[in-house]
GURO-15146 format. One record per atom (N, C-alpha, C, CB): residue in one letter; residue number from 0; atom name; x, z, y. Coordinates in nm, 4 decimals, decimal comma. Glycine has a CB too. Layout:
<pts>
type->A seq->NUM atom->CA xx->X zz->Z yy->Y
...
</pts>
This chain:
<pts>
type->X seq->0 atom->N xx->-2,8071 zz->0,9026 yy->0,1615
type->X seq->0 atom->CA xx->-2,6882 zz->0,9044 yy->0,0770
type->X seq->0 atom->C xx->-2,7295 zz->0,8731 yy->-0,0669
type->X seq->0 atom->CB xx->-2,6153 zz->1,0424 yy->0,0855
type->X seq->1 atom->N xx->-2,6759 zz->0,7925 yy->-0,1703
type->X seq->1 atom->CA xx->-2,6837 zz->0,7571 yy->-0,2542
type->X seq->1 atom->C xx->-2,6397 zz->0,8459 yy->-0,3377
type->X seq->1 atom->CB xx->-2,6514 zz->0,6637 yy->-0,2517
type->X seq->2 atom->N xx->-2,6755 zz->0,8277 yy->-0,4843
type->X seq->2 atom->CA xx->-2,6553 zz->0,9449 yy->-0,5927
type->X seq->2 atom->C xx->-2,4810 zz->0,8825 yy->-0,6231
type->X seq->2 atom->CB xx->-2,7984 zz->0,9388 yy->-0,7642
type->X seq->3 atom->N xx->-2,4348 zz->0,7875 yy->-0,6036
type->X seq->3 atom->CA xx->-2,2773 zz->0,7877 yy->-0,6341
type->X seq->3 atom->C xx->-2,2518 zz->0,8534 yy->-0,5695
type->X seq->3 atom->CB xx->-2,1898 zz->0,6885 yy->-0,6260
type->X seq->4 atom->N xx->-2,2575 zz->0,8235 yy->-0,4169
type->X seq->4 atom->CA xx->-2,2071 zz->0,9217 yy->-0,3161
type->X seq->4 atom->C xx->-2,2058 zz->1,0528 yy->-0,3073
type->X seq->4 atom->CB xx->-2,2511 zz->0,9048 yy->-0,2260
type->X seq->5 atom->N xx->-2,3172 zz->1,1282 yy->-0,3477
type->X seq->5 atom->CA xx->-2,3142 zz->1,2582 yy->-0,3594
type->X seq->5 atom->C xx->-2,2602 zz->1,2882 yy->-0,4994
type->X seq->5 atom->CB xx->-2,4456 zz->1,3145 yy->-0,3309
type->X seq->6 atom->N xx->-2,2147 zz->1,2208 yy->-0,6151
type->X seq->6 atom->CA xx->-2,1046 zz->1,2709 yy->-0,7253
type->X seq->6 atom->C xx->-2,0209 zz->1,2449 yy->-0,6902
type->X seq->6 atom->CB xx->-2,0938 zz->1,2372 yy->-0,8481
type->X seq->7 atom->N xx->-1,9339 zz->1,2138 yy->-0,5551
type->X seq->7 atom->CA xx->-1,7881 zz->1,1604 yy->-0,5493
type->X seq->7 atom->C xx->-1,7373 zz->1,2870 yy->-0,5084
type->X seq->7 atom->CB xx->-1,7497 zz->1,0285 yy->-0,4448
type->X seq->8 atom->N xx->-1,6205 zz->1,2674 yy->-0,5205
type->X seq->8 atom->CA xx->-1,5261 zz->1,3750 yy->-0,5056
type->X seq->8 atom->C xx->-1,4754 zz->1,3616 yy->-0,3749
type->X seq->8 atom->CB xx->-1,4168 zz->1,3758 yy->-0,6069
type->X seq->9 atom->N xx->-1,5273 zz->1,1978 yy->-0,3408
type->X seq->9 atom->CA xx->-1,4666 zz->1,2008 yy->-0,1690
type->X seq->9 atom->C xx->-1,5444 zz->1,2052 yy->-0,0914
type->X seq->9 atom->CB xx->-1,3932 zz->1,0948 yy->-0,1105
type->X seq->10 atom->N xx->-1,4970 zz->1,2538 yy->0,0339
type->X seq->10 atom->CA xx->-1,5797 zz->1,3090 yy->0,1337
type->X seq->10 atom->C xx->-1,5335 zz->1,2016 yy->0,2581
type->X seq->10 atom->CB xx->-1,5491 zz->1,4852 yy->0,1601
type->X seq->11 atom->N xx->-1,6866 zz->1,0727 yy->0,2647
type->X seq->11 atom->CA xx->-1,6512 zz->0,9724 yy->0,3598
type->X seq->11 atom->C xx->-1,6405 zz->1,0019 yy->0,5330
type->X seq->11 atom->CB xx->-1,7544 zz->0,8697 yy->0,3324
type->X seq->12 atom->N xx->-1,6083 zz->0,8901 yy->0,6271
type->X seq->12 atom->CA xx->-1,4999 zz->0,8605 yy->0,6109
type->X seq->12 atom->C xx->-1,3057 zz->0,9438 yy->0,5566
type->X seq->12 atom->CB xx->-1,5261 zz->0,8147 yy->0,7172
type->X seq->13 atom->N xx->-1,2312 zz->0,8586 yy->0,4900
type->X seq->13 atom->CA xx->-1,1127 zz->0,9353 yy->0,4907
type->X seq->13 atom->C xx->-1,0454 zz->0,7974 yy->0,4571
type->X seq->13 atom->CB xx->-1,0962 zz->1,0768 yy->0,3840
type->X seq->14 atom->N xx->-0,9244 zz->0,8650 yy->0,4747
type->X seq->14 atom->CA xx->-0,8313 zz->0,7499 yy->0,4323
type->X seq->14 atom->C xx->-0,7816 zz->0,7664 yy->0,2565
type->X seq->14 atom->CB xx->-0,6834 zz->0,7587 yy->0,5456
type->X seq->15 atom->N xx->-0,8020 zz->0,6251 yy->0,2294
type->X seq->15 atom->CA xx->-0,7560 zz->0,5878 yy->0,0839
type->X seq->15 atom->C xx->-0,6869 zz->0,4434 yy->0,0679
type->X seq->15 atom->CB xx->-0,8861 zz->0,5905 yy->-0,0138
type->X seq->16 atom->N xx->-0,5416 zz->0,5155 yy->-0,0134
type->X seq->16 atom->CA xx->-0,4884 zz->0,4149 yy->-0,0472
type->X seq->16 atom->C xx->-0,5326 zz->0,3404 yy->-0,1569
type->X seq->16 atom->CB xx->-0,3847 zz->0,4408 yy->-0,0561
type->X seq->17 atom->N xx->-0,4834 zz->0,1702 yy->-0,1402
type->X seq->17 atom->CA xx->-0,5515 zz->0,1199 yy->-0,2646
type->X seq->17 atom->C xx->-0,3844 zz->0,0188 yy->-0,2896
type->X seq->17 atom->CB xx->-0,7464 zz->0,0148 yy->-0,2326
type->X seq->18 atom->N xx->-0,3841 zz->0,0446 yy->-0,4508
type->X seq->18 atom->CA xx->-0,2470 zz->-0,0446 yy->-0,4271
type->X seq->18 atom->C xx->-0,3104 zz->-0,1597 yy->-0,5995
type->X seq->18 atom->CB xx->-0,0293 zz->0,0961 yy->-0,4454
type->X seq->19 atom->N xx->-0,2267 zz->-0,2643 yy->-0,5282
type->X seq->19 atom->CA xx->-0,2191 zz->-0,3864 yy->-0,6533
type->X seq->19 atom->C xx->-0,1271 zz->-0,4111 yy->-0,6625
type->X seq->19 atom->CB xx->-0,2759 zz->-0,5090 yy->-0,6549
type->X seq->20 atom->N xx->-0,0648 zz->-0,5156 yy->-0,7768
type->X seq->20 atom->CA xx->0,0471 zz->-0,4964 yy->-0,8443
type->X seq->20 atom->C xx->0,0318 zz->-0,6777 yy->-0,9338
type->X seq->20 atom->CB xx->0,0376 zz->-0,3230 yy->-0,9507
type->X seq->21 atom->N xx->0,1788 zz->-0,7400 yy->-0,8791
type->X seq->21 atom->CA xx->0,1110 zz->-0,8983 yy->-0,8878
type->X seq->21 atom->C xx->0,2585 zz->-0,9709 yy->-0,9015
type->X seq->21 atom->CB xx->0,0016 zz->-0,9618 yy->-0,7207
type->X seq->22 atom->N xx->0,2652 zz->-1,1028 yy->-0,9371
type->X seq->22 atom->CA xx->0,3999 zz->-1,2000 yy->-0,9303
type->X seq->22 atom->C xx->0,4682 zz->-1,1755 yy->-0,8052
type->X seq->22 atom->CB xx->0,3677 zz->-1,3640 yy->-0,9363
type->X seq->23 atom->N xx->0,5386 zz->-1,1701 yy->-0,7576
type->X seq->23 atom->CA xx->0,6377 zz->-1,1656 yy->-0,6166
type->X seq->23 atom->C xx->0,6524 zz->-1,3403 yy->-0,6357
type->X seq->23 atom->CB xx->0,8291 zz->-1,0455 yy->-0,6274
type->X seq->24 atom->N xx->0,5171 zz->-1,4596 yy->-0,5646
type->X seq->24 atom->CA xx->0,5217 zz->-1,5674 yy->-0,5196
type->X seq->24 atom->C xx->0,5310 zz->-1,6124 yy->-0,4006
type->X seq->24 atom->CB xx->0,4562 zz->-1,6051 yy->-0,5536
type->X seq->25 atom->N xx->0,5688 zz->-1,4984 yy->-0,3288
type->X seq->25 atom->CA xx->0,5756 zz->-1,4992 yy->-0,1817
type->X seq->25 atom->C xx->0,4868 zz->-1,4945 yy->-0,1049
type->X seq->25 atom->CB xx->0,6231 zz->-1,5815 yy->-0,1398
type->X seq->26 atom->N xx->0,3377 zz->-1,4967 yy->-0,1305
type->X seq->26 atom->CA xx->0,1759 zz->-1,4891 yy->-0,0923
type->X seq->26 atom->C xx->0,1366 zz->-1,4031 yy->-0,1643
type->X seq->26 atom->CB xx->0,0829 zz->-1,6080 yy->-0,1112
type->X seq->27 atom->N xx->0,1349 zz->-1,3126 yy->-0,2196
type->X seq->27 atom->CA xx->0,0673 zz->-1,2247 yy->-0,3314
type->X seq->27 atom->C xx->0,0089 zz->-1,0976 yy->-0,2472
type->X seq->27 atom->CB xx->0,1864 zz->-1,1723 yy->-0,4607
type->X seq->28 atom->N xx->0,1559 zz->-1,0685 yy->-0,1250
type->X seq->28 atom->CA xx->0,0704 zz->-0,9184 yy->-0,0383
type->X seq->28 atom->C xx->-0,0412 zz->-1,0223 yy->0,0548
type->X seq->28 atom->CB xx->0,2162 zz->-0,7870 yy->0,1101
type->X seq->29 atom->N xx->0,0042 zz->-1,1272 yy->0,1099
type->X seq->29 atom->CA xx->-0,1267 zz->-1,1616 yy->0,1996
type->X seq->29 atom->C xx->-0,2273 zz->-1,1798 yy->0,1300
type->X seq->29 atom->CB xx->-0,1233 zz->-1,2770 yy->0,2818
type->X seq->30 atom->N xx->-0,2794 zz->-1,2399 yy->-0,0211
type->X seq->30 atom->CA xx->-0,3847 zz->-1,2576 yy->-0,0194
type->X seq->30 atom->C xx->-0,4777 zz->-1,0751 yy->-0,1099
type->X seq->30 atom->CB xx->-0,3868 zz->-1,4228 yy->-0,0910
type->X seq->31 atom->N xx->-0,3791 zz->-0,9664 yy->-0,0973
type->X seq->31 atom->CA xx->-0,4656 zz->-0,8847 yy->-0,1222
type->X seq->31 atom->C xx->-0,4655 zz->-0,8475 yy->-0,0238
type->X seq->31 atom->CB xx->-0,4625 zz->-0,8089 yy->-0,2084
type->X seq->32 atom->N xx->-0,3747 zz->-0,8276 yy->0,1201
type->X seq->32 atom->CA xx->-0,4126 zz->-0,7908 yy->0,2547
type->X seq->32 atom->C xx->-0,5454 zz->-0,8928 yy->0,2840
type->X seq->32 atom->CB xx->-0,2761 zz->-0,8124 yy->0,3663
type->X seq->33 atom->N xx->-0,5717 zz->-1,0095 yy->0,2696
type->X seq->33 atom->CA xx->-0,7150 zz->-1,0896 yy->0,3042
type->X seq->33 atom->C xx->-0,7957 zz->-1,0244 yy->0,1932
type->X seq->33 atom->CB xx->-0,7140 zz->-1,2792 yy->0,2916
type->X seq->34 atom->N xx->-0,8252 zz->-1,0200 yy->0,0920
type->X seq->34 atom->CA xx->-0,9260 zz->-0,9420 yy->0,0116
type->X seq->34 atom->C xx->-0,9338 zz->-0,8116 yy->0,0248
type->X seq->34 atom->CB xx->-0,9119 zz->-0,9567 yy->-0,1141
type->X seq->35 atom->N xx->-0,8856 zz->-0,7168 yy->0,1071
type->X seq->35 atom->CA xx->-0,9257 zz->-0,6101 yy->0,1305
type->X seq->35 atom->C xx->-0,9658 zz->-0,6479 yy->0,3075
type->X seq->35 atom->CB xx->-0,8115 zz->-0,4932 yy->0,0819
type->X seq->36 atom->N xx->-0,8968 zz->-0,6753 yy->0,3591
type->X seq->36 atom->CA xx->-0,9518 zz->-0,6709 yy->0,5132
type->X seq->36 atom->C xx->-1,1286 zz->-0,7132 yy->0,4863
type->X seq->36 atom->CB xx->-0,8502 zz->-0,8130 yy->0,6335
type->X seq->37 atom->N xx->-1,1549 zz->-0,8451 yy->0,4059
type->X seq->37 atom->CA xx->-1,2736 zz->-0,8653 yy->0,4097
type->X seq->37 atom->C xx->-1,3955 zz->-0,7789 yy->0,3724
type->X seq->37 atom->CB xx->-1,2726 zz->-0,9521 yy->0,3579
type->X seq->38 atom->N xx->-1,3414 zz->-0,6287 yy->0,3708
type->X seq->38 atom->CA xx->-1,4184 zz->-0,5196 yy->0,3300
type->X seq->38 atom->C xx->-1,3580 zz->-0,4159 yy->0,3850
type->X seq->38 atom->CB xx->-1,4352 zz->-0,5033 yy->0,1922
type->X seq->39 atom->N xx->-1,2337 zz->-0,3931 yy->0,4520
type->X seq->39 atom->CA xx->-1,2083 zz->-0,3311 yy->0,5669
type->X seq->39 atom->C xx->-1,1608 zz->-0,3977 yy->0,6880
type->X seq->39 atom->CB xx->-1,1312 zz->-0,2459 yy->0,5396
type->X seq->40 atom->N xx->-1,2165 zz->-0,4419 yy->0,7390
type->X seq->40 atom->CA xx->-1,1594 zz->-0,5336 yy->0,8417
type->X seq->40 atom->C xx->-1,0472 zz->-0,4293 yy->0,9933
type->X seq->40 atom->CB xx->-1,3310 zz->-0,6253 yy->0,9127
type->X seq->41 atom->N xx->-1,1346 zz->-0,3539 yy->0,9950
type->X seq->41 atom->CA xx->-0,9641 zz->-0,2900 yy->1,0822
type->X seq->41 atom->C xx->-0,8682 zz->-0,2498 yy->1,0407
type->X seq->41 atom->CB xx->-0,9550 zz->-0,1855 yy->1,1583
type->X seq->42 atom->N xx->-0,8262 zz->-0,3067 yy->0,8835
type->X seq->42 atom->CA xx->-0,6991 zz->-0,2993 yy->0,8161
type->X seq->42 atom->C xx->-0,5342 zz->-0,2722 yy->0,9467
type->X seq->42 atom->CB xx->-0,6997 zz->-0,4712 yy->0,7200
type->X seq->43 atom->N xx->-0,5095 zz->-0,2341 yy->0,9691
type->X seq->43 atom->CA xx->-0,3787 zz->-0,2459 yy->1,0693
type->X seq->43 atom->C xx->-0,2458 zz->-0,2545 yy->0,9758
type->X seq->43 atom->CB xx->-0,3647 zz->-0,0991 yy->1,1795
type->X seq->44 atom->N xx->-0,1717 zz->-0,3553 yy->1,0471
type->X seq->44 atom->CA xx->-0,0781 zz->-0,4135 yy->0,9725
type->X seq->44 atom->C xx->0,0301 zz->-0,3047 yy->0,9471
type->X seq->44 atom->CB xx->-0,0275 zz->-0,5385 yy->1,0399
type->X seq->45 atom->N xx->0,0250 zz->-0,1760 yy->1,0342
type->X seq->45 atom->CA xx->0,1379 zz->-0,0692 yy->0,9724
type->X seq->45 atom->C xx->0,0804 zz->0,0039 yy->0,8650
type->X seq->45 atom->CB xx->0,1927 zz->0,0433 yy->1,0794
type->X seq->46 atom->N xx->-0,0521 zz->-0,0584 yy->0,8366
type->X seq->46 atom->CA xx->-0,0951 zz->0,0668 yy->0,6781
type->X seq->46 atom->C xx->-0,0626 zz->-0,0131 yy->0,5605
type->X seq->46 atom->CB xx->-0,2967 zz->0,1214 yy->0,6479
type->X seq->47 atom->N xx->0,0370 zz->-0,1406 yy->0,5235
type->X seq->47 atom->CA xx->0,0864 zz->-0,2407 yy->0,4527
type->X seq->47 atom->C xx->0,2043 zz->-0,1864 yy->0,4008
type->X seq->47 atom->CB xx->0,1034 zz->-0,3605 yy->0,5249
type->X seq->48 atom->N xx->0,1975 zz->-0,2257 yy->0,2890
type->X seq->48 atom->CA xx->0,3648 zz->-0,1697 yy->0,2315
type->X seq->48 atom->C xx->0,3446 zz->-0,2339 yy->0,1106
type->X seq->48 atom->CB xx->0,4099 zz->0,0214 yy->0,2081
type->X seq->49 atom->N xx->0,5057 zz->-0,2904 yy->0,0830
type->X seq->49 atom->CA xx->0,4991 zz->-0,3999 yy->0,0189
type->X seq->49 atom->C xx->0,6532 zz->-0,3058 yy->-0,0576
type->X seq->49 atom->CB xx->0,4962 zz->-0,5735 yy->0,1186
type->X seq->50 atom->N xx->0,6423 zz->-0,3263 yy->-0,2210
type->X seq->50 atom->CA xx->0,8007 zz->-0,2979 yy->-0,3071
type->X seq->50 atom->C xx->0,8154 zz->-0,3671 yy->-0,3719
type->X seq->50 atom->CB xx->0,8372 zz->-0,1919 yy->-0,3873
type->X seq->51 atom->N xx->0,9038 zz->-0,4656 yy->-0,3735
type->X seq->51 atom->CA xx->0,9525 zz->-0,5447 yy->-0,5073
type->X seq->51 atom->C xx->0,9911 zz->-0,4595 yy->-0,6278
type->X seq->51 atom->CB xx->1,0812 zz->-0,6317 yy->-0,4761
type->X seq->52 atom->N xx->0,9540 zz->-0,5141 yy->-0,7030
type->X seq->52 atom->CA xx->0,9835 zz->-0,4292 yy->-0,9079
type->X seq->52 atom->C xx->1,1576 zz->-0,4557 yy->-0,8870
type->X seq->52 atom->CB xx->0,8849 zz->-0,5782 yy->-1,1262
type->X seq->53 atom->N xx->1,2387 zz->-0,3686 yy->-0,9595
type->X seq->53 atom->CA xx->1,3662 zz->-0,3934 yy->-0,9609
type->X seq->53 atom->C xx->1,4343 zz->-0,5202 yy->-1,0012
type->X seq->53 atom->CB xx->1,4065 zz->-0,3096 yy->-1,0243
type->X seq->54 atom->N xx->1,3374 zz->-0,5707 yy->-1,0646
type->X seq->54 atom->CA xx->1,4487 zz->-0,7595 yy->-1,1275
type->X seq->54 atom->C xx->1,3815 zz->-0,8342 yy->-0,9613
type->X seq->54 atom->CB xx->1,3380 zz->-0,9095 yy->-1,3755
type->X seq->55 atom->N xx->1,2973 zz->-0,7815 yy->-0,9291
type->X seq->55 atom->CA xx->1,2175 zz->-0,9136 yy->-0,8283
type->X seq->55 atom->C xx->1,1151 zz->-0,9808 yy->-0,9011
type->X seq->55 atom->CB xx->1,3230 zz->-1,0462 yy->-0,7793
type->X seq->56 atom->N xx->1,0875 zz->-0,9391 yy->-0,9825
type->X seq->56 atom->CA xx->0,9841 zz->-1,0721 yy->-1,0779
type->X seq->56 atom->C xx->0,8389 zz->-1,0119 yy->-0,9676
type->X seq->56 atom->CB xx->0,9518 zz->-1,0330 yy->-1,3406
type->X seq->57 atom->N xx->0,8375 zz->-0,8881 yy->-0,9581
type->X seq->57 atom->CA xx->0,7051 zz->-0,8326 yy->-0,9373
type->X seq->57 atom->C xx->0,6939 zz->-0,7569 yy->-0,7807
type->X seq->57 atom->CB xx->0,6775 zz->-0,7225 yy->-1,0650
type->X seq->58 atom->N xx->0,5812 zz->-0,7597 yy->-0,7512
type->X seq->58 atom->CA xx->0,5805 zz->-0,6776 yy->-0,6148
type->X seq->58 atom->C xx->0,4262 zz->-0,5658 yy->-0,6464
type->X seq->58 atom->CB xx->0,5596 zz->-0,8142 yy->-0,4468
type->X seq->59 atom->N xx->0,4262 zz->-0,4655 yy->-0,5664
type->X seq->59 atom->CA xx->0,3182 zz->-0,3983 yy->-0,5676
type->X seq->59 atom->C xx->0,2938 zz->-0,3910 yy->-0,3540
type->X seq->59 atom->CB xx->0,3537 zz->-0,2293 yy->-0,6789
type->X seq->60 atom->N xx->0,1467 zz->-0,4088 yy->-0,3745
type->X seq->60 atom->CA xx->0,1058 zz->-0,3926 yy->-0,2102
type->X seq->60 atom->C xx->0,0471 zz->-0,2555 yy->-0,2322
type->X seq->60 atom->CB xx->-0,0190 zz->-0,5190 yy->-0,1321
type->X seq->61 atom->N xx->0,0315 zz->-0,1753 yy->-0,1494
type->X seq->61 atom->CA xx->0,0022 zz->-0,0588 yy->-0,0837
type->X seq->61 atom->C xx->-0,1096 zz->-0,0980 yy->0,0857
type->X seq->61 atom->CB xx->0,1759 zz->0,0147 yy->-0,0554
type->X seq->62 atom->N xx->-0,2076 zz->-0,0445 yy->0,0619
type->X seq->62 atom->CA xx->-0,2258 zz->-0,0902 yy->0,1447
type->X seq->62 atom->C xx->-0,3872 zz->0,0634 yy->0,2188
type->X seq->62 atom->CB xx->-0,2427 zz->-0,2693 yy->0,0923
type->X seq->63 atom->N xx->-0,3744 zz->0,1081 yy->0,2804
type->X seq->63 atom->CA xx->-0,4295 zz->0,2602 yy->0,3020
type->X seq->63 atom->C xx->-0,5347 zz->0,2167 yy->0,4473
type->X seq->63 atom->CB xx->-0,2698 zz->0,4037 yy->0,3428
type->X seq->64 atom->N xx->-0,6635 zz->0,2176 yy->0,3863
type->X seq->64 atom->CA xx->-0,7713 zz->0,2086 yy->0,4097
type->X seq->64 atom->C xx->-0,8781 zz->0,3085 yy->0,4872
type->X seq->64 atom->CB xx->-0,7925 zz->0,1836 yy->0,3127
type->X seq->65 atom->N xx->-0,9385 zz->0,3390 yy->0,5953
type->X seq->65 atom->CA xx->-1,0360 zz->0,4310 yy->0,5869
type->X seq->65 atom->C xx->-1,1607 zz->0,3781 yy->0,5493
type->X seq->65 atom->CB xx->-1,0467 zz->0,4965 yy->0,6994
type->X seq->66 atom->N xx->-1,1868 zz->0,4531 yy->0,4090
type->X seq->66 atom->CA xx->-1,3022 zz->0,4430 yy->0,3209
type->X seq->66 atom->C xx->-1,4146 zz->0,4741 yy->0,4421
type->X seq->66 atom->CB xx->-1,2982 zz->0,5598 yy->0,1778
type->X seq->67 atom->N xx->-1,5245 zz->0,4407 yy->0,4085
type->X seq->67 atom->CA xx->-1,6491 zz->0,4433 yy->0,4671
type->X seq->67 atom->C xx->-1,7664 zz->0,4857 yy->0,3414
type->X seq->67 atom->CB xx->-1,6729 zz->0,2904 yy->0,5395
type->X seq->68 atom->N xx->-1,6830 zz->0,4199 yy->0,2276
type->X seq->68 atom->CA xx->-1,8407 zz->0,4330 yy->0,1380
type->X seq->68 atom->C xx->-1,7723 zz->0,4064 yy->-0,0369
type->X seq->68 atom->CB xx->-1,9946 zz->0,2584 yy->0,2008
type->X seq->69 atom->N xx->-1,8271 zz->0,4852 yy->-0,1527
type->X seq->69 atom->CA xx->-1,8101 zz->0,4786 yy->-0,2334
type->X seq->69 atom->C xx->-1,8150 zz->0,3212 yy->-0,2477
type->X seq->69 atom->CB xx->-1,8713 zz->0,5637 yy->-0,2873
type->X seq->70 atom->N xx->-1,9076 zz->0,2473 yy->-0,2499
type->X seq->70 atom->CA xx->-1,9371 zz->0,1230 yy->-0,2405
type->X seq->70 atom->C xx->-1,8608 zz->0,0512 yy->-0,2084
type->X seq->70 atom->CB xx->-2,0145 zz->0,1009 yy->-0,1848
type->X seq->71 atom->N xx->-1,7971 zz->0,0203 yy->-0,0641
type->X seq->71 atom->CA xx->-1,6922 zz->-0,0182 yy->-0,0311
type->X seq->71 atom->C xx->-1,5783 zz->-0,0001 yy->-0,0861
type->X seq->71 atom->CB xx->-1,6853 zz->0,0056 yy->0,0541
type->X seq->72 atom->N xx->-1,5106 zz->0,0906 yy->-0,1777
type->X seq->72 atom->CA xx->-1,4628 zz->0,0704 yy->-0,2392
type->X seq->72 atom->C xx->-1,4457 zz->0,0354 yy->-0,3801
type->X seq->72 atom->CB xx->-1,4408 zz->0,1110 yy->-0,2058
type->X seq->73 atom->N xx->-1,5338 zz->0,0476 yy->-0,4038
type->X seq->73 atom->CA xx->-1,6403 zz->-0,0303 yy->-0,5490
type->X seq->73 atom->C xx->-1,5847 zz->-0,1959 yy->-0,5386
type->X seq->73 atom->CB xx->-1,8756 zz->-0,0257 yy->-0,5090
type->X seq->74 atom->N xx->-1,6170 zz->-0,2281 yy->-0,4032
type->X seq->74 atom->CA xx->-1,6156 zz->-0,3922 yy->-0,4113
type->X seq->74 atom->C xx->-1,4722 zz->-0,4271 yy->-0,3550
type->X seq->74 atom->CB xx->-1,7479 zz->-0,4737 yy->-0,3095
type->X seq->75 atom->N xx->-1,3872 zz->-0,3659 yy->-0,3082
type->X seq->75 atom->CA xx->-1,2658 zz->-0,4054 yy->-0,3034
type->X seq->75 atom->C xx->-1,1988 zz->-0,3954 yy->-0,4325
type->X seq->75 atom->CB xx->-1,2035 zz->-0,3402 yy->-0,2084
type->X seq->76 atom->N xx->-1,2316 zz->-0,2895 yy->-0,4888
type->X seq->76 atom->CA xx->-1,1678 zz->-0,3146 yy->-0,6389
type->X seq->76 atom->C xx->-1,2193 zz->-0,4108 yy->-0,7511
type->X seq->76 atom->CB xx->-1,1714 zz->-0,1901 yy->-0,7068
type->X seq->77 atom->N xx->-1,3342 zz->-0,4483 yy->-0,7241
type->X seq->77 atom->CA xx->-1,4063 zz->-0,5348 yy->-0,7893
type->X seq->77 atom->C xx->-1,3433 zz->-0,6729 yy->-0,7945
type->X seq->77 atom->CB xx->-1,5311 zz->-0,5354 yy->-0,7338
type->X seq->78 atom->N xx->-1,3177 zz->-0,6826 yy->-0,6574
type->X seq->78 atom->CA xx->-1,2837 zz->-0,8095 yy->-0,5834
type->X seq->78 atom->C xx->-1,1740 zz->-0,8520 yy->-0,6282
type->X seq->78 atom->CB xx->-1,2723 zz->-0,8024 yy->-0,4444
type->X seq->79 atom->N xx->-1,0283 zz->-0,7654 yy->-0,6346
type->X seq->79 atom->CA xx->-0,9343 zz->-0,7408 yy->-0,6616
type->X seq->79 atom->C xx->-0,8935 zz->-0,7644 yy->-0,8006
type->X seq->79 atom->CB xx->-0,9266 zz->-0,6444 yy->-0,6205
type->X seq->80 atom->N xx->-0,9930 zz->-0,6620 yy->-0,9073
type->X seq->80 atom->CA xx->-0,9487 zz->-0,7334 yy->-1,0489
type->X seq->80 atom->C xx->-1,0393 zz->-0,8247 yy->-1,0912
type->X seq->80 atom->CB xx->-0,9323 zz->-0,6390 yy->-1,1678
type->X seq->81 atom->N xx->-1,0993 zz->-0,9245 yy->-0,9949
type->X seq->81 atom->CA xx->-1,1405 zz->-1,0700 yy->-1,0192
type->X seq->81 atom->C xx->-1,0198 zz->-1,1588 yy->-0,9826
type->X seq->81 atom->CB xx->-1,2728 zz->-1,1129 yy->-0,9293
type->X seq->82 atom->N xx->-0,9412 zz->-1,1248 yy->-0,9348
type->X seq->82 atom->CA xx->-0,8261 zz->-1,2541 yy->-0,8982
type->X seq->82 atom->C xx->-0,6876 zz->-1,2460 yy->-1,0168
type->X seq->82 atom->CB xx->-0,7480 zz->-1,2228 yy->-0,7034
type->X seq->83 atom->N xx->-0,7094 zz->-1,3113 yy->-1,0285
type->X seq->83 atom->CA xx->-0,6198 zz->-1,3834 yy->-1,1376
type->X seq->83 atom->C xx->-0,4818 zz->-1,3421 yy->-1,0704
type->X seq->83 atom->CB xx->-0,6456 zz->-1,5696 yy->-1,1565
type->X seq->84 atom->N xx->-0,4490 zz->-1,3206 yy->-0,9703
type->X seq->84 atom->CA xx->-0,3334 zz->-1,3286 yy->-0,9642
type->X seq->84 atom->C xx->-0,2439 zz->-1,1788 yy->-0,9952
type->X seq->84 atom->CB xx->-0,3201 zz->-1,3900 yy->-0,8390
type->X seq->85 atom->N xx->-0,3686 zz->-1,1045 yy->-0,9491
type->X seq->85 atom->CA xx->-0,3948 zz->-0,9072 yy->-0,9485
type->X seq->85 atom->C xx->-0,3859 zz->-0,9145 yy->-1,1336
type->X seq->85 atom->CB xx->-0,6274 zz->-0,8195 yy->-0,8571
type->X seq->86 atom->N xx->-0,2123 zz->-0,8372 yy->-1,1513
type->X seq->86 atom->CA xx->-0,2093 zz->-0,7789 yy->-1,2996
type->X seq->86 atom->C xx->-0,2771 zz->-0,6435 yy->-1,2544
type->X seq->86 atom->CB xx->-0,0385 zz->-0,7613 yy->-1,3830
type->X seq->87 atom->N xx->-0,3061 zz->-0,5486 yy->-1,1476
type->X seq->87 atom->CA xx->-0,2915 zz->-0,4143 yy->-1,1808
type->X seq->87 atom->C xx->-0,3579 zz->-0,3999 yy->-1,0678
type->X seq->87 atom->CB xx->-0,1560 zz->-0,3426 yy->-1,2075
type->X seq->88 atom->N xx->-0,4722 zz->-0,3162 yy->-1,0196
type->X seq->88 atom->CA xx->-0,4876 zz->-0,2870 yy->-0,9207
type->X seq->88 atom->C xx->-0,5311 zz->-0,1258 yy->-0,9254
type->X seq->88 atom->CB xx->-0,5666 zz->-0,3830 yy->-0,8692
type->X seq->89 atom->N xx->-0,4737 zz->0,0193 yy->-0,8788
type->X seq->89 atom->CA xx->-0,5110 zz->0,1166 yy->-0,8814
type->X seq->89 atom->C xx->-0,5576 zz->0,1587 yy->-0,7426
type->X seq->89 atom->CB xx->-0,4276 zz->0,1800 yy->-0,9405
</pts>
C-alpha cells in the first residue's frame, strides 16, 4: 500500500461518484462515460446520470464508479480536467 493510500480517507474498494459538468453538445456524457470507462472499465450503464442546467446550455454527467485505488482516481480526474470540453469536474 502506498503512503497516499494509507492518508486517504477512503477505504478501497467502494463506490465513488465522479461528476463533470460541460456544453450540452449532445456528446459531452459519452465522451466522459469513454474517459472514465478507460480507467473503470466495468462502468455499467445504470451508474450514468445525465441533468441538463435549467436554460439547456449545460449538462452535468454523474457517473458512480467502484474505486479500486487512490490512483485510479487520481487519473480519471486528471484525464478529465485535461479535456477541453470538461468546465468542472468534481
Amino acid at each position: 500500500m502506498t503512503q497516499a493510500e494509507q492518508d486517504s480517507l477512503l477505504e478501497f474498494p467502494c463506490q465513488f461518484p465522479i461528476k463533470a459538468m460541460g456544453r450540452d453538445d449532445g456528446q459531452f456524457a459519452e465522451l466522459v462515460v469513454t474517459i472514465v470507462r478507460k480507467h473503470a472499465p466495468e462502468l455499467q450503464d445504470a451508474a450514468i446520470n445525465t441533468r441538463p442546467s435549467k436554460a439547456g446550455n449545460f449538462v452535468s454527467v454523474t457517473v458512480t464508479i467502484e474505486a479500486t485505488s487512490r490512483q485510479q482516481l487520481d487519473n480519471i480526474y486528471l484525464e478529465l480536467t485535461a479535456c477541453e470540453q470538461v468546465l468542472m469536474a468534481l
